[in-house]
Backbone as JSON, one array per atom type, in Angstrom:
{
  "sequence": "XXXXXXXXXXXXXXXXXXXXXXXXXXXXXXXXXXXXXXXXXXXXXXXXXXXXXXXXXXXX",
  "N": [[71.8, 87.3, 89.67], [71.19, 90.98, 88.5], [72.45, 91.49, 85.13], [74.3, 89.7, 85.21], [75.72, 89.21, 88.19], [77.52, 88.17, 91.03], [75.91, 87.17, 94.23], [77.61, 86.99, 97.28], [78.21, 86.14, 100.73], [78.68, 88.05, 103.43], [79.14, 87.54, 105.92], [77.52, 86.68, 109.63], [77.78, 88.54, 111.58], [81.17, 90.39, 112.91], [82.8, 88.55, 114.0], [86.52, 87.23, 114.75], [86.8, 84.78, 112.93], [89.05, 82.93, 113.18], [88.96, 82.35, 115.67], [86.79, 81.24, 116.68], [84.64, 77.98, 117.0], [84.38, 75.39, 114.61], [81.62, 74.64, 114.38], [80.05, 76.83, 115.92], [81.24, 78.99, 113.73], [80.13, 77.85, 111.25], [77.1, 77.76, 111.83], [76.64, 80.7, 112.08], [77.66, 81.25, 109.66], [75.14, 80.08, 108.04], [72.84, 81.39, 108.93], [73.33, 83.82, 108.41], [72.43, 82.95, 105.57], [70.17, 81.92, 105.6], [68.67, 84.07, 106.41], [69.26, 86.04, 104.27], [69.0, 84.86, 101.39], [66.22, 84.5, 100.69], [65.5, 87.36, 100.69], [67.2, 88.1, 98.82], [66.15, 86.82, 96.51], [68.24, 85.0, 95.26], [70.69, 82.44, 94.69], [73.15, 82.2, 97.36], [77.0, 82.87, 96.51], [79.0, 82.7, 97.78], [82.0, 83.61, 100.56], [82.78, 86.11, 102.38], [84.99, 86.51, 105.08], [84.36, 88.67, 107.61], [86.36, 89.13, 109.63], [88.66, 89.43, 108.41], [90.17, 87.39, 108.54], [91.97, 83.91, 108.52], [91.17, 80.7, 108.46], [93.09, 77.76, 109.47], [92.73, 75.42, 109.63], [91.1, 72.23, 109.1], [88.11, 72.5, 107.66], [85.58, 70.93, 106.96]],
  "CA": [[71.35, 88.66, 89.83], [71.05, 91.51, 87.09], [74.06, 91.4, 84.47], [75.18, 88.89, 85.86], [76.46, 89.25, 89.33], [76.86, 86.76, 92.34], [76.03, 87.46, 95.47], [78.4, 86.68, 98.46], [77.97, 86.84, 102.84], [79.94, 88.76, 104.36], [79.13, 87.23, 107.7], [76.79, 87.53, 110.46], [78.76, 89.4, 112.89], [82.35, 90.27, 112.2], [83.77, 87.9, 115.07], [87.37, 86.49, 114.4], [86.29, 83.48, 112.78], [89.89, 81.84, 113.45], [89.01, 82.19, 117.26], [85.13, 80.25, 116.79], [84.91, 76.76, 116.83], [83.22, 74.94, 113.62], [80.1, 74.8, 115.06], [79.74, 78.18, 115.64], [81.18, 79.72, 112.54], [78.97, 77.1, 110.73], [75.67, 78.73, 112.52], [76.58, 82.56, 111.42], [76.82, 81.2, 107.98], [74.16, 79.38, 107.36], [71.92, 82.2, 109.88], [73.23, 84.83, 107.12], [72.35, 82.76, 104.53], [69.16, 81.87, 105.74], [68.32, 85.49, 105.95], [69.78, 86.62, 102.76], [68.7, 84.0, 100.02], [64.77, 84.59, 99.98], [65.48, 88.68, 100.67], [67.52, 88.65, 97.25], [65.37, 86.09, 95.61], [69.27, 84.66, 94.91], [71.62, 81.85, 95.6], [74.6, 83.05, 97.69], [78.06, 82.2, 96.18], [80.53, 82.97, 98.95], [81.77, 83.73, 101.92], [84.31, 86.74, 102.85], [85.57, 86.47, 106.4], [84.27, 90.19, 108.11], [87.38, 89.72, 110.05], [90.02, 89.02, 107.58], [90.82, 86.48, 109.71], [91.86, 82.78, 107.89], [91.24, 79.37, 109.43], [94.48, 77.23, 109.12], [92.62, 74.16, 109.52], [90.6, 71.52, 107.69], [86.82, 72.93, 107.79], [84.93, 70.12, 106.14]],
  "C": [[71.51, 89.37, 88.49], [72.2, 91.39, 86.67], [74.47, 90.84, 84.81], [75.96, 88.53, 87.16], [76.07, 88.79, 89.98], [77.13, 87.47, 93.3], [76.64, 86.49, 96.64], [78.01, 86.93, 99.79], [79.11, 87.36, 102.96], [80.08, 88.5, 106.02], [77.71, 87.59, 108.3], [77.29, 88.56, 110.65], [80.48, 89.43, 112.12], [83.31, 89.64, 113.54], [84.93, 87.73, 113.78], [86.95, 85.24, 114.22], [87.64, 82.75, 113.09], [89.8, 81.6, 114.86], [87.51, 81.14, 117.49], [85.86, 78.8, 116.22], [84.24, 76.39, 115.78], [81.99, 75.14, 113.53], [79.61, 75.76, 114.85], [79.62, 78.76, 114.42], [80.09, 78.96, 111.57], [77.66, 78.09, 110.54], [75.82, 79.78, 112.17], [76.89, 81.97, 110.28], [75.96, 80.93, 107.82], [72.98, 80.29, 108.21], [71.77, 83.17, 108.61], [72.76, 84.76, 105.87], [70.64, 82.71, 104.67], [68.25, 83.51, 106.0], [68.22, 86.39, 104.65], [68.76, 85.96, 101.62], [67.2, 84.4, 100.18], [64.65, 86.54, 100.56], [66.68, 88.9, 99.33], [67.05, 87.82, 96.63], [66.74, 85.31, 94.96], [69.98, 83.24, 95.36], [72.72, 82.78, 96.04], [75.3, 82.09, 97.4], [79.04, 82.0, 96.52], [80.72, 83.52, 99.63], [82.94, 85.01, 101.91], [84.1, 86.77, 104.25], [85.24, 88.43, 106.77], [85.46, 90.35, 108.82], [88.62, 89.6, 109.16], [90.55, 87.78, 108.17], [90.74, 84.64, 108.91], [91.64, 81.76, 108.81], [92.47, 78.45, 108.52], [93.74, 75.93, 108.55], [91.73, 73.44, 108.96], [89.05, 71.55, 108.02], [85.54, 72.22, 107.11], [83.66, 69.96, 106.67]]
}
């Protein structure tokens, strides 16, 4: 983007992502992304959690 700046999701929805199963949270990223990326002509570079909310476990 201009000067340099990357664009990030912030989520679909602001569920508790530590309460969704893979699957799910998966699908609202890649929904947001698929929305986003050809409405900023951009790649997106990351993700912040809308709920603050961490996942403990191994998300591969």
């Amino acid at each position: 983007m201009g000067a340099g700046h990357d664009v990030g999701r912030h989520g679909w929805v602001h569920d508790d992502n530590s309460l969704l199963d893979a699957t799910t949270e998966r699908d609202l990223m890649v929904r947001a992304h698929d929305v986003l990326t050809p409405l900023l002509g951009a790649r997106l570079v990351g993700l912040r959690s809308g709920s603050v909310s961490a996942y403990d476990g191994d998300r591969r």
